[in-house]
C-alpha positions, 0 to 999 in steps of 0.5 A, a space after each residue: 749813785 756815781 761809780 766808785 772804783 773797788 778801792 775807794 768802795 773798799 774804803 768806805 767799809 767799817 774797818 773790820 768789814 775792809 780788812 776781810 774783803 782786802 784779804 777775800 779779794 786777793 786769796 789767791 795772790 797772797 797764797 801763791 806769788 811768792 812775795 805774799 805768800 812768805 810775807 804772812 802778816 795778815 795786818 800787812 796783807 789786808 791792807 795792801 789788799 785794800 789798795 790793789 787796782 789790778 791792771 793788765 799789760 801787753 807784752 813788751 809794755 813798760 811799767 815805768 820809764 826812766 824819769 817817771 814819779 814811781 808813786 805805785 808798787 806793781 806786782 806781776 802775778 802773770 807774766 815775766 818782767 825784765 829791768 832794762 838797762 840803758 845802752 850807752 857808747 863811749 
């Protein structure tokens, strides 16, 4: 069998099997980051759980630059991420 990657894997479950794995997965998340933990749909949660792909970035990494298709919502769980605003003269 070729590897699948977790979301599609998650993906090829009955849907009542992928809605507890969405939520099992990422407990921990939506109980203590504080975006999840006051959102409180378990519908909602579920399947955002279903299509996380947690990544890891280095310190000082971008998560966008300007100009980038922004097709994907990223959520810092460790960390702190900052908005850089372009400097410009007159």
């Amino acid at each position: 069998m070729a590897h699948l990657g977790m979301t599609k894997f998650v993906e090829l479950l009955p849907p009542q099997v992928r809605t507890a794995v969405g939520l099992f997965m990422h407990k921990k998340t939506f109980r203590t980051h504080p975006f999840f933990s006051r959102l409180g749909n378990k519908r909602i949660l579920s399947e955002i759980g279903q299509r996380f792909c947690p990544m890891f970035y280095n310190s000082g990494s971008y998560l966008y630059r300007q100009g980038d298709d922004i097709n994907t919502f990223k959520v810092v769980t460790k960390g702190i991420g900052a908005f850089v605003m372009p400097l410009y003269e007159n």
